[in-house]
N, C-alpha and C positions, 0 to 999 in steps of 0.2 A: 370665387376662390373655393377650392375644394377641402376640407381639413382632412386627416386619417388620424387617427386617435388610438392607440395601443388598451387594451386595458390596466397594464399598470399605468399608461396615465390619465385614464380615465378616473381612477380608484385617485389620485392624488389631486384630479382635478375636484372631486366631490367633496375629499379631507380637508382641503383646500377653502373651497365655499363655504362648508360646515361652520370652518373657524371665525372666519371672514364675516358670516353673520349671526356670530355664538354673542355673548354677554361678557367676553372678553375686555381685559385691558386695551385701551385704544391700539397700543403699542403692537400688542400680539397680533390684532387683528389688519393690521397697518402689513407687516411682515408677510401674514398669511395671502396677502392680495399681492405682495410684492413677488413671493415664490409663484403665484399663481402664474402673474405677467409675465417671466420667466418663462415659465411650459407652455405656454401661450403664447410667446413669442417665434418658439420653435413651429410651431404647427398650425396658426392659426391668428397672422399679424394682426387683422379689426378686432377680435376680441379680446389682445395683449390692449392695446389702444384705448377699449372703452374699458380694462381692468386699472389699466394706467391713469385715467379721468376719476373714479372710484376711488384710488392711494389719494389723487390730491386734493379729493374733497375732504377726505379723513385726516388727512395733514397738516391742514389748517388748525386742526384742533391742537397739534403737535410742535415740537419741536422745530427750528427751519431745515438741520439737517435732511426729517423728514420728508420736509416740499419736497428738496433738491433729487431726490432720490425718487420721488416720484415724476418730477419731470423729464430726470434720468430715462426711465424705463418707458415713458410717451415716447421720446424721443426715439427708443430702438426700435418700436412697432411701428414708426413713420417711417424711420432705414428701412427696415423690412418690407413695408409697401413701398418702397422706392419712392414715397413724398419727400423729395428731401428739404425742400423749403422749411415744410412742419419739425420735419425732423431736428435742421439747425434752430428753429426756434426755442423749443424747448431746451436743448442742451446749450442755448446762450444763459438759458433759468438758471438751470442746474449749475452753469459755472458761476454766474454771479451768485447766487447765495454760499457756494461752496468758499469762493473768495474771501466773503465777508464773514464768513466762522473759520477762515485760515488752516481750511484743512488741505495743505499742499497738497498729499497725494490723491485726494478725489479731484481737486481740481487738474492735476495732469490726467488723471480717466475722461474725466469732460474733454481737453482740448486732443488727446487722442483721439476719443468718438469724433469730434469736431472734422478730425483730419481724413478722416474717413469720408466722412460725407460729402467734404467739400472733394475729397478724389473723386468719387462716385458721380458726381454733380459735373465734373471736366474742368472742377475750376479750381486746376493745378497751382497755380501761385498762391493762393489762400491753405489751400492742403499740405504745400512743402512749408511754408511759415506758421502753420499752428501744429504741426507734425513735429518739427523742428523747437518749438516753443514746451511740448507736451515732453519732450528727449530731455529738454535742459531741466526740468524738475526730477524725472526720476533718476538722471544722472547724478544730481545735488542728492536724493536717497539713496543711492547705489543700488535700485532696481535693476538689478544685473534681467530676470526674465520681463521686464516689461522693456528694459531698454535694446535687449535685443530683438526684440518684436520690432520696433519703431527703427532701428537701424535698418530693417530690413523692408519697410515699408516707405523707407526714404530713398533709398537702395531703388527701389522699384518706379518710386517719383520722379525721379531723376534719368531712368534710362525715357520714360516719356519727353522730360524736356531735352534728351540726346547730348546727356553731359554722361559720356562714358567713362569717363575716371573717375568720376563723382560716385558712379554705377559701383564700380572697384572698390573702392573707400570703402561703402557703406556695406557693403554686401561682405568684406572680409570681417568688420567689426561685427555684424550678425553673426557670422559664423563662429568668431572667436569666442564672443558671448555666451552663446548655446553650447559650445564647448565644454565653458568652463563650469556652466548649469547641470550637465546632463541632458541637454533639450536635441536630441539626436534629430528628430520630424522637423524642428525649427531648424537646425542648420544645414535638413538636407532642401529645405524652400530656399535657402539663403544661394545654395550652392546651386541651385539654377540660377540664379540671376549672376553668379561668374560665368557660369558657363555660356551664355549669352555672349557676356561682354570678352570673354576671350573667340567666341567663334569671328564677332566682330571685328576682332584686330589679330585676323591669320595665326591665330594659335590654336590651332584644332585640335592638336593632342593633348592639351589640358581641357580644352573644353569635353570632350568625349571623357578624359580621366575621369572628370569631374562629375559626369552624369550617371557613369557606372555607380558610383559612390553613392548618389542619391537613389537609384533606383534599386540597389542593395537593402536600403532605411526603409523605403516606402514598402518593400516585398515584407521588410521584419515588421511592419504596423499594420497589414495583411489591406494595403490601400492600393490596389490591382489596378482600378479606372486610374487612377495619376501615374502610374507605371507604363501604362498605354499609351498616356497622352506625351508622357516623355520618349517611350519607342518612338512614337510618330514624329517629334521633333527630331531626335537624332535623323532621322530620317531622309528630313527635310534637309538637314545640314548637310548630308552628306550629297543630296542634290548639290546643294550649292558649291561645292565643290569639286563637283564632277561624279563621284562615287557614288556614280549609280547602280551596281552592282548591292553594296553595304548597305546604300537607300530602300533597295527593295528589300532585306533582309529584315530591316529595321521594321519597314513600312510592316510584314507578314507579320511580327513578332506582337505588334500594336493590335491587328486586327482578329490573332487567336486570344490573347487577355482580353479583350475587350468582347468576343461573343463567348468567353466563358462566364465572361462577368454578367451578360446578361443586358448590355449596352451595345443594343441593336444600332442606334445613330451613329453612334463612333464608330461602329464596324464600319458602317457603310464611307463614312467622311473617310476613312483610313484606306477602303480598296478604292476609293475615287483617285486618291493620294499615288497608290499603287499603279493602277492605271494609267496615269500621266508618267509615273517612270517608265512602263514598258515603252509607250509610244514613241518619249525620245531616244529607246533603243533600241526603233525600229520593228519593236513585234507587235504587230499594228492587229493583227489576229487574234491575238492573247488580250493587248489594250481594248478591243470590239467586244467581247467577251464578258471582260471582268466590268466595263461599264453599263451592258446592255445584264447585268446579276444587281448591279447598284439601281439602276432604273427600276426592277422587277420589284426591290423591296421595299424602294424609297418610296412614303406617303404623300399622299397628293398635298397635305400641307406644308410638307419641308421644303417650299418654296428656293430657299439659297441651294441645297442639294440638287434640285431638280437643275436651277440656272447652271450651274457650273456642270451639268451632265451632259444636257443639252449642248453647253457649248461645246466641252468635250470628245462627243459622240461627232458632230457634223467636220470634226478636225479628222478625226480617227476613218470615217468614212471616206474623207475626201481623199484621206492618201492610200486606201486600198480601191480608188478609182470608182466608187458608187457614189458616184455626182449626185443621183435622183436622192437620194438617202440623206445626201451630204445635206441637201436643201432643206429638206423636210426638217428635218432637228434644228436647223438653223430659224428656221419660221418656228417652230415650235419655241425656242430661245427667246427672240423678238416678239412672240405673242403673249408671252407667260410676261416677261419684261415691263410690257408694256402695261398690260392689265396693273402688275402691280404698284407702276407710277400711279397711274388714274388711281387705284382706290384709296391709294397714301395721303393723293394733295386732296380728295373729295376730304377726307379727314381730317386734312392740315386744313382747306381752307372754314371749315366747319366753326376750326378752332378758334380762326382768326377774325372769322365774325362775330365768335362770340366776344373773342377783348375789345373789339371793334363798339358793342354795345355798349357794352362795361365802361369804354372810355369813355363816351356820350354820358352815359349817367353822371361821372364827376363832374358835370354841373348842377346836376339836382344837387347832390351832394354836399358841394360848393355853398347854395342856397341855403341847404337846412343848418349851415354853420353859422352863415349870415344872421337866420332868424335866431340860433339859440344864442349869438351875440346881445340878439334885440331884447330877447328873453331876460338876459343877465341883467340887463342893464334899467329893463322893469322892474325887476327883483329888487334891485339897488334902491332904486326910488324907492316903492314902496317900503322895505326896510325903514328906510331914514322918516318915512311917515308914520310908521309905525313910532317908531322912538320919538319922535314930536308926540303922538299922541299919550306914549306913556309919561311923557313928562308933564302934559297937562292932564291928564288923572291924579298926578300925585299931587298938583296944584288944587284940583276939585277935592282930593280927599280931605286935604286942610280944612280949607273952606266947609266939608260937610260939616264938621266941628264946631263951625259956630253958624253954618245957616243948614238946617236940617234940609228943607226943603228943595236943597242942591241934591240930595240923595237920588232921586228919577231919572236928574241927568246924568251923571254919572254910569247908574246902571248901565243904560244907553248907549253910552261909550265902552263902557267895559264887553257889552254884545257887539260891535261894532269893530271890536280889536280882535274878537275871537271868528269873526266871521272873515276880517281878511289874514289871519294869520290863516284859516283853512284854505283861503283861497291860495296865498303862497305855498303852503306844501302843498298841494295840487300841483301846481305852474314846476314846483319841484321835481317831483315827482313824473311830470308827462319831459321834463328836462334831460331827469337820470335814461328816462326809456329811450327819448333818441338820440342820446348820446351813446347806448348799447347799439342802436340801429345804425348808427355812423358808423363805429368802427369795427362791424362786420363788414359793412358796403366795399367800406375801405380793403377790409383783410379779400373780401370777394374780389375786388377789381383787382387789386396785386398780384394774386393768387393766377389770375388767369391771364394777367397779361406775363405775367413769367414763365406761364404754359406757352404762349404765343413764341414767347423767347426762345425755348426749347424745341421749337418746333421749325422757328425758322433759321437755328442753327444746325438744324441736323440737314436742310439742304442745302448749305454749304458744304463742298469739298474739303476732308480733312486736310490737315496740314500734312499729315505726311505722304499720302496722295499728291498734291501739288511738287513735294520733293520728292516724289518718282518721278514725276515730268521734266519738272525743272530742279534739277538737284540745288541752286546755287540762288536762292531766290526767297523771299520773304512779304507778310501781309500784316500789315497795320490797319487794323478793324477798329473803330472805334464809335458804335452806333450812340446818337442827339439823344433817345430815349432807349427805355428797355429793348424796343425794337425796332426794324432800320428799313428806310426805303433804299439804301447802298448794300448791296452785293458783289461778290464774284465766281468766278462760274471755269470749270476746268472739264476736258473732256482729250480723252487720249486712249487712242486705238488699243483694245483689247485690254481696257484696263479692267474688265470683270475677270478678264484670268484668273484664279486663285496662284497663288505663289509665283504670280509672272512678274520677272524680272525685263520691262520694255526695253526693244534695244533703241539705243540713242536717235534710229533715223525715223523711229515710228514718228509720226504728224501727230504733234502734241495743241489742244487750243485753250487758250487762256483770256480770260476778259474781266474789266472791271465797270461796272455799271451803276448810275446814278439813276433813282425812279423819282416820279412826280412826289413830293411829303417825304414826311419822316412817321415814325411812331408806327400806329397800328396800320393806317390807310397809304403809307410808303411801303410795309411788311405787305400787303394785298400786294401791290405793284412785284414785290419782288419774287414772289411767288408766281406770278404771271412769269416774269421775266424769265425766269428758271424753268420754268416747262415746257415757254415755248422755246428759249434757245433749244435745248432739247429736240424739240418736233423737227426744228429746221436742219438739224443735220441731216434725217431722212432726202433734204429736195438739194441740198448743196455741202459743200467742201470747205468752200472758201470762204472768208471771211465777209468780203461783200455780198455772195449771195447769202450765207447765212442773215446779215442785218436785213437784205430785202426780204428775204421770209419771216422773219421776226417783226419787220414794221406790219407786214401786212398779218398774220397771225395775232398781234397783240389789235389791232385795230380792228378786227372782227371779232374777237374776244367782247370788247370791251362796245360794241355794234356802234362804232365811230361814222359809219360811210352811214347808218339809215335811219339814227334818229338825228332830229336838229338840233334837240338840247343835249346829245351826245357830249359825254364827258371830253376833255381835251387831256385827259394824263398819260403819260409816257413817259420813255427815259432816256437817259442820255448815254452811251458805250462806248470803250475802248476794245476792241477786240484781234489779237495776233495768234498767230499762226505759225509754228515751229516746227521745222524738217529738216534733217540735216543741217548745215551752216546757214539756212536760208529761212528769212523771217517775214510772213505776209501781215498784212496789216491795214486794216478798215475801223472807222470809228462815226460816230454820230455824235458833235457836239463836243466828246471827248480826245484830245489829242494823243501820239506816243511818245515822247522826249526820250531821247538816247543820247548818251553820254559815253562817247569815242576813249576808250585807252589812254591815248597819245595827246586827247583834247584835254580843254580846259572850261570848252563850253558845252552847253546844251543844243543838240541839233532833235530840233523840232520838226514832226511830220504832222500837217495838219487832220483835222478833221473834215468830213462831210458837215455842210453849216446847217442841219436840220435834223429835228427831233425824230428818234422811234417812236410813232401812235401818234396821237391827236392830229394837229392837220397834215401832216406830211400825208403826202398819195398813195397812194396803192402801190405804183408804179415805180416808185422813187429808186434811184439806182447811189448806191454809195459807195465813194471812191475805194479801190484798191492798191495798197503801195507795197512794193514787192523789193528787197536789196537783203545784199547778204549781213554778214557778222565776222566778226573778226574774235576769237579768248577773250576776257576780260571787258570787252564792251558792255553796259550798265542799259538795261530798256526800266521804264517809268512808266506805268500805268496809273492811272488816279482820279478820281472825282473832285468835283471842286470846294469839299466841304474841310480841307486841312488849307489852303490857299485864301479863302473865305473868314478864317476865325478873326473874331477882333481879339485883341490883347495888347500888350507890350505898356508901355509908362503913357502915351497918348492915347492908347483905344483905339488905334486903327487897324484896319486887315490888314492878315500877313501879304496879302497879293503874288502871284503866279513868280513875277519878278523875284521876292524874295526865297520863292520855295526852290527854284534854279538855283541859287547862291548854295542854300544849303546842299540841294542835291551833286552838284561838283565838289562840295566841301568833303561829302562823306562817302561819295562812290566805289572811292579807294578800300573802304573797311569793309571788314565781312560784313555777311548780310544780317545775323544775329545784333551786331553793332547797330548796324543803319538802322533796324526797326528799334532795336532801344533809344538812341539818340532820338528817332521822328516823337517816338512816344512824351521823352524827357524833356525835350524840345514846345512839343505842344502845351504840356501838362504847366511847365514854367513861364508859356507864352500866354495861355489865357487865365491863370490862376484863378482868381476868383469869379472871371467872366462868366457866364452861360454860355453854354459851347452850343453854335448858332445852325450844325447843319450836319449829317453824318458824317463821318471822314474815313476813308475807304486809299489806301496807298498800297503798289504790288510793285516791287520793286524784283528784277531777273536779273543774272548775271547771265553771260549766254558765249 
């Protein structure tokens, strides 16, 4: 990390120290570190971090306020480095002691930071509920500028979980708020997120009103770069609505603010922008041009610039009829592509071997808990022998009274109590040390299997990826440990376009996959799974030859065919195929249940009765089933770990039989419904059980 340091904050950083190690009152010098962490937060997050370590060793001597406020300020230097695990830890501190000295309104700053982090982190339901919880305290103060903050960051939560009225709600009351403040900058952020939500529901001339309006505010805060990036979006809107004329107008308007401003990237992201409107205006000339000036200055590491140029470029060639061209840029596309899966999973799986370790230790672990049991329980003993002996010393002390010559024994014993009481703090003392050693092992192993977690969530397909494909459709994930041998996997023609909106007959492919294990050594499998389906699309289309390339890939991978004690892991797939009204469909192990309109039952297409990898052949060929769709027909994807759970007043599995019941019971309701009820369903079905195996459901409406 690089720092740049101004001299006046140099000159404060030094004042700063000075005090910080002057002969000062605790207090002052407490202060002096806390403004430090501050300026150091701005420019240079490790060394807010270890200022922030520094406040809470000094705080101890203080006040608790004081802690809180150090742990406070840990906390934003872990935001800052993007640790957010660390980051929530400390601001769990800071709000429990702030609780316990009942200072309401620090503790709404705590669970605001809170709601922060946990957006930042993707884990939206935790961030709209402590977001929401941090609103109802300063609302109780009539923080009118902190409550419009938070209105408007609910506002924002909310257009992610795609409750557009919700959007509306919260985003007006931002604005009214900042109204009523003065906060001109805060209600011109608020008045993009209407503008948003009215472009979304065909009211475009509010939504354009509405952007003028902000980018009037942002010109008088002299904030030129977010001026740009709102040209650009108007832009965009006005693609979307045909007005490609206004688009380009928008689009030029983004790309002079932004190379006056001296934001060379943006320039360039914005004539890329540009260029895709010439094209679909046919000035294929103009389009050839202005992306072969974006190439010229685009840096060999702005990798996503480069992919979207390249694809660009071999579209724009091909329709000015220079085929040899077209190709070239399209290899160049698929070369850059490719390179950068490989060095993403060489890093993803790097990752995963190391929680893979990690895991393995928590058996030592395990062990050294077992011994300091044993420990405790020596301790115990001896104690109580101890006390027997003090009681007969006091019995000899009597006795020396009337028979002197007890005096030597006694001694005796008196050295004999002082040598095992050293021997106890010892045994103490080597106690306390690994008991520190445990619960670092500990914070290390959690720490990096929740790296694991983040890593094999990011190769999953967004969810709103999936609802470009299949607009009407939903994914109940629910991985056995932190991380999951169950996956699923989307892939749909030119979906690297930037701003490509697919049309409906593009061949859309969806799959849900079950690997060998669960936890870290099912997460190795699913990583497998995910690269190579990938590779297989290169050798086929279809859904069967995709699984026979994937058996045989994953079974060379994994060198099945040529050692004898070759591993036997693999997986089990559902995988379909969507074109037009017509739906293919191949599976390994895993079935696809569809559920008719008009029906009441479940119409089941089987699977191929044999596993991806381990002994399956080389050769192996798996069936293909090919029929149409009809509106509102229900497809069911799923592994067999929600079918599997035990639970209910007896403890038996829910079994395949019973998961049919429900799935006719709820076909009917939106897809939002369906994945709540599976969720509320399971949650009440196993209660207190241990939930015995990942559980993976993809429910399509088609």
């Amino acid at each position: 990390m690089f720092s740049v340091y101004s001299q006046a904050d140099q000159h404060q950083i030094d004042s700063l120290n000075k005090i910080a190690e002057s002969t000062s009152h605790d207090t002052i010098k407490f202060q002096a570190l806390s403004d430090l962490n501050w300026l150091y937060s701005r420019i240079d997050p490790n060394k807010a971090k270890n200022v922030g370590y520094r406040e809470l060793q000094l705080a101890s001597q203080l006040k608790p306020v004081y802690k809180a406020q150090a742990c406070n300020d840990i906390a934003i230097a872990f935001f800052k480095l993007s640790m957010f695990d660390s980051s929530l830890v400390y601001n769990k501190k800071a709000l429990k002691i702030r609780k316990t000295l009942n200072r309401i309104d620090l503790v709404g700053s705590s669970l605001a930071k809170m709601g922060a982090v946990y957006t930042e982190s993707g884990d939206l339901k935790n961030a709209l509920n402590t977001t929401l919880e941090a609103l109802s305290i300063f609302e109780k103060l009539n923080d009118k500028p902190k409550m419009a903050l938070l209105y408007n960051n609910i506002s924002q939560l909310y257009e992610k979980f795609n409750q557009l009225d919700m959007v509306k709600v919260y985003a007006e009351k931002s604005v009214k708020l900042c109204n009523e403040v003065g906060d001109d900058y805060g209600a011109a952020n608020a008045k993009t997120a209407l503008a948003s939500y009215y472009i979304k529901h065909n009211q475009s001339e509010l939504a354009f009103q509405l952007l003028d309006e902000v980018i009037k505010t942002y010109y008088q805060y002299g904030d030129t770069l977010t001026v740009a990036a709102v040209y650009n979006n108007m832009g965009y809107m006005h693609r979307l609505l045909g007005h490609t004329k206004e688009g380009r107008m928008y689009y030029l308007k983004a790309i002079d603010l932004s190379q006056k401003a001296g934001d060379a990237q943006g320039a360039l992201m914005y004539k890329h922008n540009l260029s895709n409107v010439l094209m679909e205006d046919g000035d294929y000339n103009g389009a050839e041009k202005l992306s072969e000036e974006v190439l010229k200055f685009t840096s060999p590491d702005n990798f996503q610039q480069l992919l979207l140029t390249y694809r660009l470029m071999a579209n724009i060639k091909a329709y000015l009829g220079k085929g040899r061209e077209s190709e070239e840029y399209q290899d160049k596309f698929v070369t850059l592509k490719d390179s950068l899966f490989s060095g993403e999973n060489a890093s993803a799986m790097a990752h995963l071997q190391t929680a893979y370790e990690t895991e393995k230790q928590s058996l030592q672990i395990q062990n050294l808990e077992k011994d300091k049991e044993l420990q405790n329980a020596e301790i115990k003993k001896r104690n109580q022998a101890i006390i027997a002996i003090a009681v007969g010393l006091a019995l000899l002390i009597v006795l020396m009274i009337v028979v002197l010559k007890s005096y030597r024994q006694n001694q005796r014993a008196k050295d004999l109590i002082t040598q095992q009481k050293q021997h106890v703090e010892l045994q103490r003392d080597k106690l306390h040390v690994q008991n520190v050693i445990i619960e670092e092992k500990k914070k290390e192993i959690l720490d990096s299997i929740n790296y694991a977690r983040r890593i094999q969530e990011a190769i999953l397909p967004p969810q709103e990826d999936i609802h470009k494909s299949f607009p009407q459709s939903f994914v109940y994930y629910q991985p056995k440990d932190i991380v999951a041998g169950d996956f699923y996997w989307l892939y749909e023609e030119e979906s690297l376009e930037e701003e490509n909106i697919a049309a409906s007959f593009n061949p859309a492919l969806l799959a849900a996959a079950d690997c060998t294990g669960h936890g870290v050594p099912g997460a190795f499998m699913s990583l497998l799974g995910k690269e190579n389906l990938d590779k297989s699309l290169n050798v086929s289309a279809s859904p069967a030859g995709i699984l026979g390339e994937l058996n045989r890939n994953i079974k060379r991978a994994l060198k099945q065919n040529t050692k004898e004690d070759a591993t036997r892991d693999g997986m089990d797939i559902a995988l379909i195929k969507k074109q037009g009204n017509r739906i293919w469909y191949s599976g390994a192990n895993r079935p696809l249940w569809i559920k008719r309109k008009n029906s009441n039952e479940i119409e089941e297409i089987r699977a191929t009765k044999t596993a991806i990898g381990g002994f399956t052949p080389d050769n192996q060929i798996f069936e293909e089933h090919e029929f149409e769709f009809e509106s509102e027909d229900m497809l069911y994807l799923f592994t067999d770990g929600y079918a599997d759970q035990f639970g209910g007043e007896k403890q038996k599995k829910l079994t395949t039989k019973r998961l049919k019941e429900i799935f006719v019971q709820i076909s009917a309701l939106p897809l939002n419904e369906q994945h709540d009820y599976l969720k509320n369903f399971m949650s009440q079905w196993k209660s207190n059980t241990e939930q015995v195996d990942d559980i993976l459901v993809i429910g399509v409406r088609v």
